[in-house]
N, C-alpha and C positions, 0 to 999 in steps of 0.2 A: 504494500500500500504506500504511495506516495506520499511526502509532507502534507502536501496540497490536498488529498485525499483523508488525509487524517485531522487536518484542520476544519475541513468541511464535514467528518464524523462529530469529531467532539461541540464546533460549534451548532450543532443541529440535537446535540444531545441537553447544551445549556438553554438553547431556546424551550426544547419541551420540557424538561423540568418546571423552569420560570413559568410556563405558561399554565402546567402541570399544577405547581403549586399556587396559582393565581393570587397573591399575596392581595388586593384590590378586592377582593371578593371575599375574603376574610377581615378589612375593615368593617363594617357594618355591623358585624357578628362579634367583633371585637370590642365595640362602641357599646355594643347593648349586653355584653356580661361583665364589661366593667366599669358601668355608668354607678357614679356616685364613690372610683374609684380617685386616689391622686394622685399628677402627671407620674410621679414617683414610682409609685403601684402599679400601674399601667405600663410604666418600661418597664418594669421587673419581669412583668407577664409577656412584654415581647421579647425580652431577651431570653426566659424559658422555653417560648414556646420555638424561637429559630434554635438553640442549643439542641430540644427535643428532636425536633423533626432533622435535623442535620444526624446527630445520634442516631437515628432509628435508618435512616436512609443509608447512614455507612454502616451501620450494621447488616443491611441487608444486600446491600453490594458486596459485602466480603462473604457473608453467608446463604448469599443466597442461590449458590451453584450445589452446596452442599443438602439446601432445604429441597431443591428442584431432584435431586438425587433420590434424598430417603424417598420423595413424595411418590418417584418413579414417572414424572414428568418427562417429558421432552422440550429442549428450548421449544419448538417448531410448535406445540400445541401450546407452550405457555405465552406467545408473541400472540400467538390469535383469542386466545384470552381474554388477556392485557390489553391487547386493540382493543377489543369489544368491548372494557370496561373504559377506555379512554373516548373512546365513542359516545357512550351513553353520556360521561362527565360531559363531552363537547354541547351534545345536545341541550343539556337544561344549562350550559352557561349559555346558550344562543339564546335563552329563553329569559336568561338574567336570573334564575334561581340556583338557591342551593340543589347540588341532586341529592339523592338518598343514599346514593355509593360511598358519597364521603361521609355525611353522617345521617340518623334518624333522631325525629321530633322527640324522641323520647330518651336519647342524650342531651340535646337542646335546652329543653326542658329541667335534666337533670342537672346540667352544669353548676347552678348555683350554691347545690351545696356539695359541690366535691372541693377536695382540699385545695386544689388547684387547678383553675380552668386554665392555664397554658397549655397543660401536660393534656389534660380532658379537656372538652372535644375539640378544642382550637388547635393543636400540635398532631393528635390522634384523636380520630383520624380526620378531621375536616383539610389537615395541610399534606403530611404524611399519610396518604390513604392507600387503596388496593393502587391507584391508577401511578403514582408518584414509586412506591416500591413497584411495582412490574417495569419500571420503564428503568431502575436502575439495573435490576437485574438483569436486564435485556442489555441494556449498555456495556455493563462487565462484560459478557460474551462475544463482543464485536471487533475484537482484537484479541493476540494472542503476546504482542508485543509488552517486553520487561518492564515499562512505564505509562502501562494502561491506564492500569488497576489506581496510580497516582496522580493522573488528569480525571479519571473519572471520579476521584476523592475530594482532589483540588476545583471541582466544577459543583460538586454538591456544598463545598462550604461555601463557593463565589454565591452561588442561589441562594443560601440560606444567611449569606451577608445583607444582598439584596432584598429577604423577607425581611431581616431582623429592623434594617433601615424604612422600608413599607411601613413594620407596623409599631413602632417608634412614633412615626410622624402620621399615626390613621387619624388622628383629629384633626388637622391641618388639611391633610389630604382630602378627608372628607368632605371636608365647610369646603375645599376650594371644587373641586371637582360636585358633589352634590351627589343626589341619587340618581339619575341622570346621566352624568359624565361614569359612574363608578358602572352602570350598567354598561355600557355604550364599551369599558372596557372591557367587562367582563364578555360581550356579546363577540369582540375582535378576537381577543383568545378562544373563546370557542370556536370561531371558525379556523384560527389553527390551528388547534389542538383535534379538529374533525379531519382536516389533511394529514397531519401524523397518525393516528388512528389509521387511518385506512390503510398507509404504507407500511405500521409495523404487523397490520393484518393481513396484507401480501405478502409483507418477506416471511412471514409464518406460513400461510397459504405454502409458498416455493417450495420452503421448506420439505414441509410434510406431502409435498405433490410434487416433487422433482422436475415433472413433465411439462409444469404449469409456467418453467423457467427456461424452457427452448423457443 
């Protein structure tokens, strides 16, 4: 694989992450479990919730060839999976809703009295969910090269720099952009995050249908 070849892997891996983890579309959600919190409090919990979800995505990058193993998985069925659940996520962000993939009304609900709603449900799963682990695990596999495994490490913390600063400044961001501007983002990620879907649900497809690649 060429430099050029590999720059264009990895930068196509940072895009769907970012898009993956839609940090803009966990403002709102942010605003309303810790309304009547102080600026203070409120970074405390963004700074858990990016640590978390960072944490859990490198754990499942490193682990996650071994979990695909025991499960008796094949990459090639776990990519069309993975598509299909990133699909689904596409759909209801075009729609400007939470979907159900990432979490249900009755973690929502429950947040408030968990110890900590960084960890629950804003970090897991609403940020780190099925769609955000399938797609790093997919990622580790796309090279066999000795410094993979450490762009693909060094690319989950760049995104998870990126949420930590999101949701740091979701009050600012919010009043400026509005509900309105915050959908209008969440609807453009959707429709990119519906193009990767479909191509990591081809090269799975290939995969498992060899034939379906001549």
């Amino acid at each position: 694989m060429s430099p050029l070849e590999n720059w264009s892997e990895y930068s196509r891996f940072f895009t769907a992450l970012l898009v993956i983890l839609d940090p803009f579309m966990a403002i709102p959600i942010l605003l309303s479990l810790t309304d009547g919190y102080t600026s203070a409090e409120r970074n405390r919990v963004a700074r858990t919730a990016a640590l978390t979800v960072a944490t859990v995505l490198v754990l499942m990058a490193l682990l996650g060839e071994t979990l695909l193993h025991w499960l008796g998985t094949s990459l090639g069925s776990f990519r069309v999976g993975g598509g299909i659940v990133l699909f689904l996520m596409a759909l209801a962000m075009l729609q400007a809703q939470v979907d159900r993939v990432r979490t249900s009304r009755a973690e929502e609900r429950s947040a408030a009295t968990r110890a900590s709603i960084a960890v629950v449900p804003i970090a897991v799963p609403l940020l780190a969910g099925p769609g955000a682990m399938s797609t790093v695990i997919i990622a580790m596999h796309r090279s066999a090269a000795p410094y993979h495994a450490a762009m693909v490490i060094g690319i989950i913390a760049l995104v998870c720099l990126i949420l930590w600063l999101v949701l740091r400044l979701a009050r600012p961001i919010g009043a400026l952009l509005g509900d309105i501007g915050l959908n209008v983002l969440n609807r453009l990620f959707g429709l990119i995050l519906a193009a990767i879907a479909v191509e990591v649900i081809a090269n799975g497809l290939k995969q498992l249908f060899p034939i379906l690649g001549t």
